[in-house]
N, C-alpha and C positions, 0 to 999 in steps of 0.2 A: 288792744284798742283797734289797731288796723287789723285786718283780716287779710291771710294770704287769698289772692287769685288761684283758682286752681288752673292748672295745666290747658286743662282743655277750654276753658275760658281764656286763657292768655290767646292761646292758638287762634281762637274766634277773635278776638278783640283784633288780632292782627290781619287776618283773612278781611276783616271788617273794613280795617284803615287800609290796606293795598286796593278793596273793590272801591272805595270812596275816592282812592286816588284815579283808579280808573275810569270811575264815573264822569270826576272833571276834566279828567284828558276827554275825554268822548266829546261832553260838551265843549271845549273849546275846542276839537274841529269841526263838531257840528256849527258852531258860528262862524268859523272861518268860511267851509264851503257854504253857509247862506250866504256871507259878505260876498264871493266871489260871483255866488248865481247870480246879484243884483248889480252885479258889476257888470257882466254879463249882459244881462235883459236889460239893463239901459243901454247898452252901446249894439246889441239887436236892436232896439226901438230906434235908436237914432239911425242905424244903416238903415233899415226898413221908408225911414220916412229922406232917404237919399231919393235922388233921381238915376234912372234905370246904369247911366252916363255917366255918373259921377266916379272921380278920382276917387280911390281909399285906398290908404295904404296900410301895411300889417305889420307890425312891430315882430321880429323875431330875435329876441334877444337885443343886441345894441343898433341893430339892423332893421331899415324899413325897406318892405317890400311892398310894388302898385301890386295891386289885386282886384277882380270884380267883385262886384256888388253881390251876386248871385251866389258868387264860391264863398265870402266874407258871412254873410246871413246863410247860408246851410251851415260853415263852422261855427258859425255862434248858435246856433240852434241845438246843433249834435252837443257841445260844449254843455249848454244851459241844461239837456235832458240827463247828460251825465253827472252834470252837479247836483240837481232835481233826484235822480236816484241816488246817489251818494246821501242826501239826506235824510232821506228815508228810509237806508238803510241804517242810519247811524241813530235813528229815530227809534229803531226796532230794540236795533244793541240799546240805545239809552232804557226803554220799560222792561226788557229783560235784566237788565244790572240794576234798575232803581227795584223791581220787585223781590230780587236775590238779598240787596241792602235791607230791604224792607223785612222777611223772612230771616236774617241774619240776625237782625239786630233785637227780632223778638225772642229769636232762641238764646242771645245773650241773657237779654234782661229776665227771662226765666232761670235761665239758670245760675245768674246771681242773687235772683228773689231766695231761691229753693235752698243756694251756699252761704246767704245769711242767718237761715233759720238752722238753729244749732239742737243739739235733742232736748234744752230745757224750753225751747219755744213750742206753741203748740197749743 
């Protein structure tokens, strides 16, 4: 009744489930570094709409430091462009692993089609 898996099917089926694991690690730091860009570009927008004068201080670990406005919005800027490429690149890796999953999972189902059919089928 059940039919064995062959080998090289087992093999695929696992290559299969490790890339799909990979896949959702991808996507969950892909949302993380988006949560953080938007973390990011609101607290840019909000130094931005400071005055030139204004106090701000900079969290460094449990420690706050004054800082100007001017060195505060370049580092959130350099910050936000870095996250911005961090996405992007992890945007790349994501259609390159979801097209591999895609192409994996055809070469499976083919060739379980082809280990179903036995020599009286036909």
């Amino acid at each position: 009744m059940a039919e064995q898996i062959p080998p090289q099917v087992q093999n695929q089926l696992v290559r299969f489930q490790e890339q799909q694991e990979q896949y959702k690690a991808l996507i969950l730091r892909k949302q993380q570094f988006e949560m953080e860009a938007k973390e990011v570009d609101k607290a840019l927008q909000e130094s931005k709409n400071l005055a030139d004068d204004a106090v701000i201080y900079k969290s460094v670990g449990i420690l706050l430091f004054r800082s100007d406005k001017a060195k505060i919005v370049t580092e959130l800027t350099e910050k936000k462009e870095e996250l911005d490429l961090r996405v992007k690149t992890i945007e790349r890796q994501e259609q390159r692993l979801k097209q591999q999953l895609e192409e994996l999972r055809k070469t499976i189902m083919e060739q379980v089609s082809l280990s179903g059919k036995g020599p009286s089928s036909g």
